[in-house]
C-alpha positions as CSV (number, residue, x, y, z in Angstrom):
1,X,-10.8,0.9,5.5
2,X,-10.2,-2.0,3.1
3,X,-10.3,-5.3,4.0
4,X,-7.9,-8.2,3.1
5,X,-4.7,-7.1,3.1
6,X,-5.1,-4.1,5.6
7,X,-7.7,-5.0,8.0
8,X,-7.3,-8.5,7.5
9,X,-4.2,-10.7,6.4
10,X,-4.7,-12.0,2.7
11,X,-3.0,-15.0,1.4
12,X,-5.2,-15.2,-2.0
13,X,-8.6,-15.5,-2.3
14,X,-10.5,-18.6,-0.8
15,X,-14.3,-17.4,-0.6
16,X,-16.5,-15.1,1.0
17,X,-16.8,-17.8,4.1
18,X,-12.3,-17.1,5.0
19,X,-11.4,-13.4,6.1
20,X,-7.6,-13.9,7.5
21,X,-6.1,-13.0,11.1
22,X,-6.8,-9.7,12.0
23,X,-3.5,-7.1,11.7
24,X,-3.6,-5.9,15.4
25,X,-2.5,-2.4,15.0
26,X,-4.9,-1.5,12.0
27,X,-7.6,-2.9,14.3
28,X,-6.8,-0.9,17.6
29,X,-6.5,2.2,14.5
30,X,-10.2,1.8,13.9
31,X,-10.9,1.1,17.4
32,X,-9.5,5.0,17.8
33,X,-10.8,6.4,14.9
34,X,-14.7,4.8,16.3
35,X,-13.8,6.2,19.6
36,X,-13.1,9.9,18.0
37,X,-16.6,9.6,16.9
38,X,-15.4,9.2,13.0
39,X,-17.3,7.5,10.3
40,X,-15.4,4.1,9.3
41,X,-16.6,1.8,6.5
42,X,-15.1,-1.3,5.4
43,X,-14.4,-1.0,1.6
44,X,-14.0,-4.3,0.1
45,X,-14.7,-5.9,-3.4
46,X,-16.2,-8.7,-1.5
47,X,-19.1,-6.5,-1.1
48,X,-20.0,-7.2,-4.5
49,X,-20.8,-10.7,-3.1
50,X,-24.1,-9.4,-1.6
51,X,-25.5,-10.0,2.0
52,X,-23.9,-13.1,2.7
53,X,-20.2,-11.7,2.3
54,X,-21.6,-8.8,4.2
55,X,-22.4,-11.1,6.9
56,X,-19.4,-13.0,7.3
57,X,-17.3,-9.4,7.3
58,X,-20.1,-8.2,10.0
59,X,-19.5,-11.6,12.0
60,X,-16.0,-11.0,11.6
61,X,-15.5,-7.5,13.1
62,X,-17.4,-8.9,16.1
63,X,-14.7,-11.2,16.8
64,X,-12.1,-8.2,16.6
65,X,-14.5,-6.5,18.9
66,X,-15.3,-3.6,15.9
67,X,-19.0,-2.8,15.5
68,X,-21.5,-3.8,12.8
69,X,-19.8,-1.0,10.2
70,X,-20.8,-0.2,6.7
71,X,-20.0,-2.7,4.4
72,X,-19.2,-1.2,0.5
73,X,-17.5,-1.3,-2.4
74,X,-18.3,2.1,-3.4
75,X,-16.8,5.7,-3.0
76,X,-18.9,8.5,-2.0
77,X,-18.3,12.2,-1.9
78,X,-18.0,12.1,2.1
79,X,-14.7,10.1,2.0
80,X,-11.9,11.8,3.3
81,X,-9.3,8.8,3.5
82,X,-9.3,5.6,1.5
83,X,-6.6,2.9,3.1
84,X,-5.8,0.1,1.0
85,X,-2.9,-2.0,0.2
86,X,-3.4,-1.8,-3.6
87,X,-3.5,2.4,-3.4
88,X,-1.3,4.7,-5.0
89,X,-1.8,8.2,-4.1
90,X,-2.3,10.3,-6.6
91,X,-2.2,14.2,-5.4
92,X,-5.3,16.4,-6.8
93,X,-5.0,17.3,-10.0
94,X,-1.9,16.6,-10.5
95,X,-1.7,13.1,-12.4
């Protein structure tokens, strides 16, 4: 789940220290998706940042009552959904 913009409003980038009001119904999605027992991570660019953006995301999803999750900026092999507001879908293989 990305960030700014999906998790998180975004207005323009301020610095690792802002993360914008939290979008209600993309928090109570997580909230399910946690409570189905699936894997979320938060997939930002911020991550490359290091630990201190990672700590101000972590201290963040506390407020929205979301659990200490994975913080990266990198795809794995196990990802079955990205959401992002920058995507475009692109189906397999078929530019």
């Amino acid at each position: 789940m990305d960030l700014d913009g999906t998790l998180a409003e975004y207005h323009g980038w301020i610095g690792i220290h802002h993360i914008g009001k939290a979008i209600t119904p993309m928090v109570e999605r997580v909230q399910r998706w946690i409570g189905e027992g699936k894997t979320v991570k938060i997939f930002t660019a911020r991550a490359c940042e290091g630990t201190a953006a990672t700590e101000f995301i972590h201290a963040w999803l506390d407020k929205q009552g979301l659990p200490k999750l994975e913080v990266t900026n990198v795809k794995d092999f196990g990802m079955t959904e990205l959401w992002d507001d920058r995507c475009i879908s692109i189906g397999t293989n078929t530019g």
